[in-house]
Structures are given as C-alpha cells and as structure tokens.
C-alpha positions as CSV (number, residue, x, y, z in Angstrom):
1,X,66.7,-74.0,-39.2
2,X,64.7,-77.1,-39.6
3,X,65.0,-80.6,-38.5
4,X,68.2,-82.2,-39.4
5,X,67.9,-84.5,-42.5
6,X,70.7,-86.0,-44.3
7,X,69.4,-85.2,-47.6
8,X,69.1,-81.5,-47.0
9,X,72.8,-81.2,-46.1
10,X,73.8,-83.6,-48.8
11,X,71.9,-81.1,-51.4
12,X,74.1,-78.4,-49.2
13,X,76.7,-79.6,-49.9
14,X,76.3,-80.1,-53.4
15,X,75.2,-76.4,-54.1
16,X,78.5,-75.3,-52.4
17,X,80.5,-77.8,-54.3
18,X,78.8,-76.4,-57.5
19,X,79.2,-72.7,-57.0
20,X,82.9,-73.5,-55.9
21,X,83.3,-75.8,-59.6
22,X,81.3,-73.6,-61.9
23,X,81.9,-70.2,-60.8
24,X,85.3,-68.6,-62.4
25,X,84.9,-65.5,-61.1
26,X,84.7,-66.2,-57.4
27,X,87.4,-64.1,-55.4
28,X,90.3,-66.5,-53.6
29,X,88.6,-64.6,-50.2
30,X,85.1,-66.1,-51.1
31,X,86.1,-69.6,-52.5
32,X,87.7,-69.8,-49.3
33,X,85.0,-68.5,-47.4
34,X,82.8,-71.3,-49.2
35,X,84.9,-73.7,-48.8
36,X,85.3,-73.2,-44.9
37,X,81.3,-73.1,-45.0
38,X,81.5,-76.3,-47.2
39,X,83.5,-78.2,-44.5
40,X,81.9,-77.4,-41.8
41,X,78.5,-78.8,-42.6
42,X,76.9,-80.8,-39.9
43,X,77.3,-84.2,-40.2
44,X,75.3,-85.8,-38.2
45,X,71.8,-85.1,-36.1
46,X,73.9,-84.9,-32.7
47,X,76.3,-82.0,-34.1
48,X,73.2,-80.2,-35.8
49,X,70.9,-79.8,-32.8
50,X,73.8,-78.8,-30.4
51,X,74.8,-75.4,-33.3
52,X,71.0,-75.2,-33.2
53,X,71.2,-74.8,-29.5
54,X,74.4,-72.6,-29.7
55,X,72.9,-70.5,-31.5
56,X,69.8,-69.9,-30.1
57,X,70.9,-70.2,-26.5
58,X,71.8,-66.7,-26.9
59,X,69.0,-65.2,-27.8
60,X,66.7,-63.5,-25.4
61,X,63.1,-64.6,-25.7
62,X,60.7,-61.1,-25.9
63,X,57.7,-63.0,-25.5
64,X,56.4,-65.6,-21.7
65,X,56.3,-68.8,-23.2
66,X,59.1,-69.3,-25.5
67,X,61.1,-72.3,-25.6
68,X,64.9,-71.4,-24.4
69,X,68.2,-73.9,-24.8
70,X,70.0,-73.5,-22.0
C-alpha cells in the first residue's frame, strides 16, 4: 500500500468496472465479490490511511525499530 492518490483509485476503479463489463464468464459469486471490492474503494485520504492503519495495527513487528499504528 502506497500513498493515497486519487488517480490510483480512480484507475482502480476503472479496472474493476472493466473486468465486471467485459468479462461474460465471471461467476454471479465473483461479480459480486468484485463488485463489493468495487464499492468499497477508499474515497478519500482520511478513510485510506485509517484501513492502512487497521490493517497493519495488527501485525507484530519482528524486527526493534519498526514503525507500529497503534
């Protein structure tokens, strides 16, 4: 996970939107799966870094020195 841009989730989106328009083949279960992922694309810097830091507040650092979120 990188910095949050707009453009990078726009272009996101836009693959997902594809796949979801071009692909006849896609089982219901993974258009929806898609579409879930699709939808719940951050919008916005704020929402981005606080999944970052739910994500990674849960992990254990194994090394000193490594930034934690908590």
């Amino acid at each position: 996970m990188g910095p949050f841009t707009e453009q990078k989730q726009n272009e996101r989106a836009e693959s997902i939107q594809k796949l979801l328009d071009t692909n006849p083949q896609i089982s219901d279960y993974m258009k929806a799966i898609w579409s879930k992922h699709l939808t719940n694309l951050a919008t916005n810097e704020d929402e981005y870094v606080a999944r970052v830091k739910q994500i990674y507040s849960t992990l254990k650092p194994q090394y000193k020195g490594w930034v934690t979120y908590e």
